[in-house]
C-alpha positions as CSV (number, residue, x, y, z in Angstrom):
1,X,177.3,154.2,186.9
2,X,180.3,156.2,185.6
3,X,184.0,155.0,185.8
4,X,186.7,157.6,187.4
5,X,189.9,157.6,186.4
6,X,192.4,160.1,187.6
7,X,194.3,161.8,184.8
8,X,197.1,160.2,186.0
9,X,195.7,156.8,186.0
10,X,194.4,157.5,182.4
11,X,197.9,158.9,181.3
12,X,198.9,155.0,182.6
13,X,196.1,153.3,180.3
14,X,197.8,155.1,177.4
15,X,201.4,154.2,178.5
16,X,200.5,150.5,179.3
17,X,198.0,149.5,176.7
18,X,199.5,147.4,174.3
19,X,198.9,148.8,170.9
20,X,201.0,147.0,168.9
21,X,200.1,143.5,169.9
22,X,195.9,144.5,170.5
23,X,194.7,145.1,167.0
24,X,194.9,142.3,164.0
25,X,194.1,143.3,160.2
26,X,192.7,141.1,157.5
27,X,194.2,142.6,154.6
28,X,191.8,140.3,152.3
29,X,188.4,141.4,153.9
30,X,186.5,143.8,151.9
31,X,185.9,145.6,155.1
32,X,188.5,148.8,154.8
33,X,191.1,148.5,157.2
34,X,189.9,152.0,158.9
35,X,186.9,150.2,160.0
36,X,188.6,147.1,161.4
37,X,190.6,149.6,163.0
38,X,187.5,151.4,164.3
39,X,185.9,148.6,165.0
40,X,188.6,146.6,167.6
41,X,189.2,150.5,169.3
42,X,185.4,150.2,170.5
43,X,185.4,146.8,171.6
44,X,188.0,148.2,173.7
45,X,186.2,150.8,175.0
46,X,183.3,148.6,175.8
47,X,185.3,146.7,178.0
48,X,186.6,149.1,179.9
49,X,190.1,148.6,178.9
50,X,190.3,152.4,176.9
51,X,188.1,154.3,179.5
52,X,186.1,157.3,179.1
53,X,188.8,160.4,179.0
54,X,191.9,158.7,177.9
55,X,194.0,160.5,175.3
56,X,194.6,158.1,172.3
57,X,197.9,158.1,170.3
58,X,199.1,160.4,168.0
59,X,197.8,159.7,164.7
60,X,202.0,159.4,163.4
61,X,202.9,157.3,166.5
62,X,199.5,155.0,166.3
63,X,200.2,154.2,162.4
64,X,204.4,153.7,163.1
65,X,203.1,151.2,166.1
66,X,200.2,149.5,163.7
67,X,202.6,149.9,160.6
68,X,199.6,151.7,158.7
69,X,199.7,154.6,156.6
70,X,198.7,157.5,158.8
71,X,195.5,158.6,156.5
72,X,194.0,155.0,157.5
73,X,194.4,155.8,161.6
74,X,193.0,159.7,160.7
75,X,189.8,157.7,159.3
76,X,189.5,155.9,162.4
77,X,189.6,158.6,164.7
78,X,187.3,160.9,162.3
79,X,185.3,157.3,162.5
80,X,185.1,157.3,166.3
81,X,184.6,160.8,166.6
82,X,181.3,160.2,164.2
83,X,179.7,157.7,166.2
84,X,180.1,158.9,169.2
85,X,182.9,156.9,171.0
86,X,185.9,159.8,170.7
87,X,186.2,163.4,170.4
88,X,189.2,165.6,169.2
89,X,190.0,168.5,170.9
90,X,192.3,171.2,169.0
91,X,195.9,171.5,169.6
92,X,195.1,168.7,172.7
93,X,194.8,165.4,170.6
94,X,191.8,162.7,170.5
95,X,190.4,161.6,173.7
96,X,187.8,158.1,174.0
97,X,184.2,160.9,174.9
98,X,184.5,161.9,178.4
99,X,180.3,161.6,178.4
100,X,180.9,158.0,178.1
101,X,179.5,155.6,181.0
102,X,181.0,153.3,182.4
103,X,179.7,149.4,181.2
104,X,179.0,147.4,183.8
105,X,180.3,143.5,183.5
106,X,182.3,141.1,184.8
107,X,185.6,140.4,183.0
108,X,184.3,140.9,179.5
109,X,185.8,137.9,177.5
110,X,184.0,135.5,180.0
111,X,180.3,137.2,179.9
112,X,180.4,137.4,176.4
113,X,181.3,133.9,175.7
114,X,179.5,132.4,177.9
115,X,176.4,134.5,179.8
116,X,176.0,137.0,176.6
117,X,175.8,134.2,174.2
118,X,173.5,132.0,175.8
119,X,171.7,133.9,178.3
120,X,169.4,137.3,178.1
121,X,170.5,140.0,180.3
122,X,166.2,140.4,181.1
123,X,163.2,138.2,181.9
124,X,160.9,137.0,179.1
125,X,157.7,135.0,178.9
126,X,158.6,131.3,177.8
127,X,156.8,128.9,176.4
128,X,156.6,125.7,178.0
129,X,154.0,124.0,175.5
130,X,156.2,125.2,172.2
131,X,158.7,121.9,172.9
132,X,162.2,122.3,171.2
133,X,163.5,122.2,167.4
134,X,166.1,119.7,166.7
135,X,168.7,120.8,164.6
136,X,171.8,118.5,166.0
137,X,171.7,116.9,162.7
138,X,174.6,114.7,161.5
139,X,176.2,113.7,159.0
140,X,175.5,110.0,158.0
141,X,173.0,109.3,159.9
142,X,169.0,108.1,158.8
143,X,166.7,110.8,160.4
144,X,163.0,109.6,161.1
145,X,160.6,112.2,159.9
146,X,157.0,112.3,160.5
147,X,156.5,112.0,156.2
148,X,157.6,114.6,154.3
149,X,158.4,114.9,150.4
150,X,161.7,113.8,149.1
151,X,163.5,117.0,148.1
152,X,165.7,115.8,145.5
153,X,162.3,115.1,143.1
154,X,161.8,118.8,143.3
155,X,161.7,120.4,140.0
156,X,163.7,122.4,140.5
157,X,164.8,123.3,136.8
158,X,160.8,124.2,135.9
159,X,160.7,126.4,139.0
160,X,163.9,128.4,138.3
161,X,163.3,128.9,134.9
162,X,159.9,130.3,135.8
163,X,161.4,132.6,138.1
164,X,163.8,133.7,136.5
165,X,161.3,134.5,133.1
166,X,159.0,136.3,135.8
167,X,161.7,138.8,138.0
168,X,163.5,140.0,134.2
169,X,160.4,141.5,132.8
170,X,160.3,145.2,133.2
171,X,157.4,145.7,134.7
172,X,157.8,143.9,138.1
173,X,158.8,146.8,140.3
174,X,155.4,146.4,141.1
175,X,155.8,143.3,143.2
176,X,158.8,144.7,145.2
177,X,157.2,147.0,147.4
178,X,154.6,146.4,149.6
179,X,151.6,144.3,148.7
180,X,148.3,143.3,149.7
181,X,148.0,140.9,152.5
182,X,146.0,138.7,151.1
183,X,148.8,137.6,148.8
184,X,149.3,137.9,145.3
185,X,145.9,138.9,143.2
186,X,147.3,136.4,140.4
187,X,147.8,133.5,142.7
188,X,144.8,133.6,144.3
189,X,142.9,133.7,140.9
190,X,144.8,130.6,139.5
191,X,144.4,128.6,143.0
192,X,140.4,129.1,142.9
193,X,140.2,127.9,139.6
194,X,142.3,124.9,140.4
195,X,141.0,124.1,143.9
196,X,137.4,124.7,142.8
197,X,138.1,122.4,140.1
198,X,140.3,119.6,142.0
199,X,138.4,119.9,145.4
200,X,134.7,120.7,144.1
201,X,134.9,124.0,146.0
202,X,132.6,126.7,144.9
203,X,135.2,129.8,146.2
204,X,136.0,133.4,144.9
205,X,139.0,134.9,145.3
206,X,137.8,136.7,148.1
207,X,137.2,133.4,150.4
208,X,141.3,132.9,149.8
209,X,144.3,134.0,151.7
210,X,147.9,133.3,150.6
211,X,150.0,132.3,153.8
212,X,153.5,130.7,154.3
213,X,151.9,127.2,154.4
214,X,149.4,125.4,156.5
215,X,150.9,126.5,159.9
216,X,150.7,130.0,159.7
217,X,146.9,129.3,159.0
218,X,146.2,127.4,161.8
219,X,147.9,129.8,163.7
220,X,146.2,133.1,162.4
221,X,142.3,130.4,162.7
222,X,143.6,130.2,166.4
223,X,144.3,133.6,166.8
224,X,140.9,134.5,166.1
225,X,138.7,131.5,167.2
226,X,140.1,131.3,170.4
227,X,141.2,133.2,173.9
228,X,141.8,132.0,177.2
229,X,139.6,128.9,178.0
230,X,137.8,129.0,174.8
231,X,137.1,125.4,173.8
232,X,138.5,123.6,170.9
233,X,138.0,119.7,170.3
234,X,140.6,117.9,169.0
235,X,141.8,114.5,168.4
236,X,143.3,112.2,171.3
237,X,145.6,111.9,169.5
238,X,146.7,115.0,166.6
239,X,148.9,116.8,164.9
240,X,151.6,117.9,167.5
241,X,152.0,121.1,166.2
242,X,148.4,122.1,165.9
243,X,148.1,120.8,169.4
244,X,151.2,123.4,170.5
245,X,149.2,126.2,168.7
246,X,146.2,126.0,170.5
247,X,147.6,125.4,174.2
248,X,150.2,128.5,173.4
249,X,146.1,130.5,173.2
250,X,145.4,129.5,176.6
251,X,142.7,127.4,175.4
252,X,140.4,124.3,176.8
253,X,141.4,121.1,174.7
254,X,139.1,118.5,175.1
255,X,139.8,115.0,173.2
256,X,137.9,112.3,171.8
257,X,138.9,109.3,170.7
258,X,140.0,108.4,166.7
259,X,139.3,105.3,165.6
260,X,139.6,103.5,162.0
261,X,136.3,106.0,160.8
262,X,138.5,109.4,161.9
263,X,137.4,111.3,164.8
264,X,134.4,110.0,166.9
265,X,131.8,112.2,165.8
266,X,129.3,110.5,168.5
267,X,131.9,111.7,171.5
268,X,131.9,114.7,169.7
269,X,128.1,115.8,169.7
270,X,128.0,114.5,173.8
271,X,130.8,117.8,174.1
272,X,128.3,119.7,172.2
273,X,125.9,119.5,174.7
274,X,128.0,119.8,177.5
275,X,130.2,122.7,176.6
276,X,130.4,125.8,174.4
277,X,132.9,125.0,171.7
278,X,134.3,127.2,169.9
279,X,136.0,125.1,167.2
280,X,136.7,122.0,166.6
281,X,140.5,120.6,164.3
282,X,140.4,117.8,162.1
283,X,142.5,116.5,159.0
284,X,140.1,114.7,157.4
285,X,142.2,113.2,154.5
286,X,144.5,111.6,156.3
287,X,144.1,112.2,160.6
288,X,147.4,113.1,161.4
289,X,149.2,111.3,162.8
290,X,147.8,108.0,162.4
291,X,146.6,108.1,158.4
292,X,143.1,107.6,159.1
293,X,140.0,108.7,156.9
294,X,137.3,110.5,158.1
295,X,134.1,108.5,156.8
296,X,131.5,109.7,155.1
297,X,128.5,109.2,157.4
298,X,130.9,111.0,160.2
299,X,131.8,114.0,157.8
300,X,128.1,114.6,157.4
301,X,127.3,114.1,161.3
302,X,130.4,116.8,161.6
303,X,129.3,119.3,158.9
304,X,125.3,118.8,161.3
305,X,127.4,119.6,164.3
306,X,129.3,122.5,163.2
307,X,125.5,124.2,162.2
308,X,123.4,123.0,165.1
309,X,126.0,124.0,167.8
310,X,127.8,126.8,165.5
311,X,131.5,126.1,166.0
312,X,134.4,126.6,163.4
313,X,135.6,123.2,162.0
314,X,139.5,123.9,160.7
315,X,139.9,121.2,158.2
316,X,144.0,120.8,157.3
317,X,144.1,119.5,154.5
318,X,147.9,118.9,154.4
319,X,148.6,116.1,152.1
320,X,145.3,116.0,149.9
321,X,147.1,114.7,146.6
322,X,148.7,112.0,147.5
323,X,146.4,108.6,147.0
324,X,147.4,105.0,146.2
325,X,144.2,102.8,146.3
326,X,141.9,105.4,145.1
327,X,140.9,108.9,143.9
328,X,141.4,111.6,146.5
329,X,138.2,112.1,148.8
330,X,136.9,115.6,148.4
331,X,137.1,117.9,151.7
332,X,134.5,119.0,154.2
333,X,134.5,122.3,152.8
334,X,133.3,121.0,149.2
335,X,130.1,120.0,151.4
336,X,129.8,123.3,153.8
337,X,127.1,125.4,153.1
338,X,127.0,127.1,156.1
339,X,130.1,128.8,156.2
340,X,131.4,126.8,158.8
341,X,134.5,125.1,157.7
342,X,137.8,126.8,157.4
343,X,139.6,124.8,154.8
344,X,144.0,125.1,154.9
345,X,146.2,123.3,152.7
346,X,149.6,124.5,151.2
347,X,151.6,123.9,148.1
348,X,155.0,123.3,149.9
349,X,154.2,120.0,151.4
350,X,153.9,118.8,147.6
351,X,156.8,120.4,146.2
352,X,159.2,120.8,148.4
353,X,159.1,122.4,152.5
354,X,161.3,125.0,151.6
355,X,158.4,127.1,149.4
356,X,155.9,128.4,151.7
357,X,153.0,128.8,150.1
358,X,149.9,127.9,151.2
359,X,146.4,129.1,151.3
360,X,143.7,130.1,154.1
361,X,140.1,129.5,152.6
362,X,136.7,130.7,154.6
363,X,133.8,132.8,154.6
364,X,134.6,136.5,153.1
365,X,134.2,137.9,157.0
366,X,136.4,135.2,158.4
367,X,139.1,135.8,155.6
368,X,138.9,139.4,155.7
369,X,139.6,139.5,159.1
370,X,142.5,137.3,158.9
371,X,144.6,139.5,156.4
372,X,144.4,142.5,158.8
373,X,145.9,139.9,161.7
374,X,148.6,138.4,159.2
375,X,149.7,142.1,158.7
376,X,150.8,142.6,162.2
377,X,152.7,139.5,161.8
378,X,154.3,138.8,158.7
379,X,152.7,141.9,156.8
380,X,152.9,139.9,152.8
381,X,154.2,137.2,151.2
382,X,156.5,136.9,148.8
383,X,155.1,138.3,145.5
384,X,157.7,137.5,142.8
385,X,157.4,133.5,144.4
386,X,153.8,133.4,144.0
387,X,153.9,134.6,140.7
388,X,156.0,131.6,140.4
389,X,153.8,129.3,141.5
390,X,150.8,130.9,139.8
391,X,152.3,130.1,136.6
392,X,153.5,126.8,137.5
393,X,150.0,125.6,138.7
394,X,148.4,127.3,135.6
395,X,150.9,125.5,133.0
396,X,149.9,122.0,134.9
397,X,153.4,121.2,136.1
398,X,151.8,121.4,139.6
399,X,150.0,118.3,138.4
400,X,152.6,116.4,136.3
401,X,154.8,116.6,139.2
402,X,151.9,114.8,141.4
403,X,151.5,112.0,139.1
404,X,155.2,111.6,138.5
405,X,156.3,111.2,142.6
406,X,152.8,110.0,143.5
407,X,153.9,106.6,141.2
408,X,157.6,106.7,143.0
409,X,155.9,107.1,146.4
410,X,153.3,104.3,146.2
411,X,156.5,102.6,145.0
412,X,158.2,103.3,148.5
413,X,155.3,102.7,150.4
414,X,154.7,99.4,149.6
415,X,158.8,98.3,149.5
416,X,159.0,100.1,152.9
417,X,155.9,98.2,154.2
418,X,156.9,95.0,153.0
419,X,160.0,95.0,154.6
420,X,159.1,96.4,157.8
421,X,156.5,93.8,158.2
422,X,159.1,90.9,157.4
423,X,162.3,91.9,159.3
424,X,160.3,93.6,162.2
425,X,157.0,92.3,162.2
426,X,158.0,91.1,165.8
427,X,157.9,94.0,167.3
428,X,156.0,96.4,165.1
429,X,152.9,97.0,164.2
430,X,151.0,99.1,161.7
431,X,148.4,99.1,159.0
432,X,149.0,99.8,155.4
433,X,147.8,103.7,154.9
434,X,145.9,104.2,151.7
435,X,147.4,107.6,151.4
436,X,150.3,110.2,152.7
437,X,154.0,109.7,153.3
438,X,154.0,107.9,156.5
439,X,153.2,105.0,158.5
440,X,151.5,104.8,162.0
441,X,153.6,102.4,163.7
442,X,152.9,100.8,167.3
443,X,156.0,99.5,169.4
444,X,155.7,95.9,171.2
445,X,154.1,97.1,174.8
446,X,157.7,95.5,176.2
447,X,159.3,98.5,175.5
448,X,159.2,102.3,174.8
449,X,160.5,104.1,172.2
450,X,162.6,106.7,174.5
451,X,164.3,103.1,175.5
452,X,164.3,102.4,171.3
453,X,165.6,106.0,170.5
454,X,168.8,105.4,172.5
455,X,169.5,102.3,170.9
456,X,169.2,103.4,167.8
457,X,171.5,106.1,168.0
458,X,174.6,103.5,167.7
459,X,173.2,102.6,164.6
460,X,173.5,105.9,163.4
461,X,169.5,106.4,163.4
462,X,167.9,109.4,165.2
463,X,163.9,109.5,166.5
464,X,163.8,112.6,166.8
465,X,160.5,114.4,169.5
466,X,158.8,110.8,169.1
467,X,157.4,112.1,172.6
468,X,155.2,114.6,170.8
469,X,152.9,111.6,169.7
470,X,151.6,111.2,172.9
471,X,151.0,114.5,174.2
472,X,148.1,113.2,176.3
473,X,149.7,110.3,177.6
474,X,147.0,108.2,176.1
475,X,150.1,105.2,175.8
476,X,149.1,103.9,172.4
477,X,153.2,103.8,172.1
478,X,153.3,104.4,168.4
479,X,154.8,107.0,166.2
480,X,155.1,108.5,163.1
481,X,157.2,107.1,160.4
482,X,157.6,108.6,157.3
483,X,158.6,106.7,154.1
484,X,158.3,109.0,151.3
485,X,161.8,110.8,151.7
486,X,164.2,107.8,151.8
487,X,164.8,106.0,147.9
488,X,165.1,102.7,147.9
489,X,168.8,102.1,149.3
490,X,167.8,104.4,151.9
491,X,165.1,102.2,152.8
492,X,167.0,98.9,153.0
493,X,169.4,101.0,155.1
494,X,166.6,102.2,157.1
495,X,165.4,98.9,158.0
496,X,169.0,97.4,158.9
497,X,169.1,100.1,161.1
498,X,165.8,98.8,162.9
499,X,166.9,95.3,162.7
500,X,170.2,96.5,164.8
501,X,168.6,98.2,167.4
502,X,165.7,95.7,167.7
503,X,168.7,92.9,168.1
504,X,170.2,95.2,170.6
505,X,166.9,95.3,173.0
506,X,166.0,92.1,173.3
């Protein structure tokens, strides 16, 4: 829909619009002050306040109003006249384009602010099952994560150095461009050689797939396990964001129960007769959420499963080197030799979130299939940061930085433990895990932790999605708690904080 103005109500636009007082300069910026210029005349345009056909100022009277020299308002206008939003017509002056339509909008200031900014001007698919990120993070307060590393152990200095050695050699132009999308060729040698060592895998390099951690493998498994009503087995209770990933395919979950032996490989094999699974999702290692080991006697039964009934088993293996009572227990996929397990870990959860690097490790067919999927998504990884991490897993400070936080997290654990168990031993309680960075911890039945995440905030102590627990409403009424992030005075802190809020229920 165009906008008519008369030539006489355009001749007024010009007269009334108030140049001098309408455009602001920051003489500091490094953007030139033609652009700014430029820039504020087609916001003006947009909003209908210069409309299509209106003669602009002289280039002398615009720079005497704006107290510019006049080459800077010529600029502009040869700006304009470039993109599109003015042309100059000999011996008449510069006119806003008379081929401009009109924008439809309400007074401009207020969509902007407060429809453009927060709501889409078209409909879109949302996604119900994705939940929402919490980012209202503040300053001060103790945030409750699910067990993550602690950041500030990172080594940092090792890592930078490395880096820095590896993007100043001559030859790296090579790892600028695009890349293969199975991930740096050097990476992937150096993590089958270590895995196959430290996990008693048998692998090649072409069973492995570099992703940004363990969730973009679970995502690109579910991509190509599962489509609408496809069945999956999972845990009754399971890592939320797995959980998300396979209800955002449309798919069938069906639960069994997790006990103190890992998933209920019994419940499992009565599906198995019942339905046609398609896959079934288990960390092993550690169940996520509530630290659990899947036995031996049930791994095997799995493994039987998976080849009988010939379903994927995706074994995340998120936290496999971090053990405080004994040596780590090898993974499923160390025992498959039916090419049924696909095996996911990452190197960020040990080092630090912020690197994403993690692998994808399964049959050649499976694997092969996955790199043409991740290049419709995320195309290649970073090469120059793998390299990085290549060499720092070769050079084996991968490994002395396990054994160096592994000894400060046990450390933690067992402060953290002791001290939940003697101030709030009332209304908590948990179990000692063997392994990981977290504790599963059950709230008294008297009370629910939405009514405890309120409390808490006046203490300056945020739960953050402790609903996502209990995505089945099974009502075990336990979360999450991770230990492995907070030093020591953040522990005592952290458990003053619980004593408050415990006080401030009962």
């Amino acid at each position: 829909m165009d906008c008519y103005f008369s030539p006489e109500q355009k001749q007024l636009v010009v007269q009334m619009f108030p140049y001098k007082t309408s455009f602001n300069f920051n003489r500091k910026s490094k953007q030139p002050l033609y652009l700014q210029l430029a820039n504020q005349f087609i916001q003006y345009i947009t909003e209908g306040k210069l409309p299509s056909g209106t003669k602009l100022l002289s280039s002398r009277e615009l720079s005497e109003r704006l107290s510019l020299h006049r080459k800077t308002v010529v600029a502009c206008y040869e700006e304009l006249v470039l993109q599109g939003w003015a042309e100059s017509l000999p011996k008449k002056g510069t006119f806003v384009h008379t081929n401009l339509p009109f924008l439809q909008q309400q007074n401009f200031k207020e969509s902007f602010i407060n429809n453009a900014k927060n709501k889409a001007g078209f409909s879109f698919y949302k996604e119900d099952n994705l939940g929402n990120a919490y980012t209202n993070f503040k300053k001060d307060w103790i945030y409750i994560n699910d067990g993550i590393s602690d950041s500030r152990l990172t080594p940092i200095d090792e890592i930078t150095r490395t880096y820095r050695r590896i993007t100043s050699k001559k030859n790296n132009d090579q790892y600028l461009s695009y890349g293969t999308t199975f991930g740096n060729e050097t990476l992937r040698n150096v993590l089958v050689e270590y895995l196959n060592k430290t996990r008693g895998l048998t692998i090649e390099k072409e069973n492995l797939i570099i992703t940004r951690g363990s969730q973009m493998g679970i995502y690109l498994s579910s991509q190509l396990l599962l489509k609408e009503d496809d069945k999956i087995i999972i845990g009754k209770t399971n890592y939320a964001s797995a959980t998300i990933t396979f209800k955002h395919q449309k798919s069938k979950l069906l639960t069994v129960s997790v006990d103190e032996n890992g998933l209920n490989t019994n419940e499992i094999e009565e599906l198995c007769k019942k339905h046609k699974i398609k896959a079934l999702y288990v960390t092993s290692h550690h169940h996520h959420p509530t630290t659990v080991t899947l036995s031996a006697k049930r791994r095997i039964h799995l493994l039987n499963l998976a080849k009988e009934y010939n379903f994927a088993i995706i074994e995340d293996d998120y936290d496999y080197d971090f053990n405080y009572n004994h040596a780590p227990i090898l993974p499923l996929a160390s025992h498959d030799v039916n090419g049924n397990v696909i095996y996911i870990g990452s190197i960020c959860k040990t080092v630090a979130p912020v690197f994403r690097v993690g692998y994808l490790i399964a049959s050649k067919e499976f694997v092969d299939e996955v790199s043409k999927l991740r290049r419709i998504i995320d195309r290649q990884g970073d090469a120059l940061l793998e390299l990085t991490f290549a060499e720092f897993v070769k050079s084996g400070d991968l490994d002395r930085h396990i054994r160096k936080v592994l000894k400060i997290y046990k450390k933690r654990r067992d402060l953290f433990c002791r001290l939940l168990k003697e101030e709030c031993g009332a209304i908590f309680q948990f179990e000692v895990p063997k392994g990981g960075m977290a504790i599963w911890l059950r709230l008294h039945k008297k009370y629910s932790w939405e009514q405890f995440s309120k409390a808490a905030e006046k203490y300056q102590l945020a739960i953050p999605n402790y609903e996502r627990y209990d995505l089945f409403s099974e009502g075990h009424n336990s979360i999450r708690m991770g230990f492995a992030s907070y030093n020591e005075n953040e522990i005592y802190d952290l458990i003053n904080k619980l004593q408050s809020t415990i006080a401030s229920i009962q």
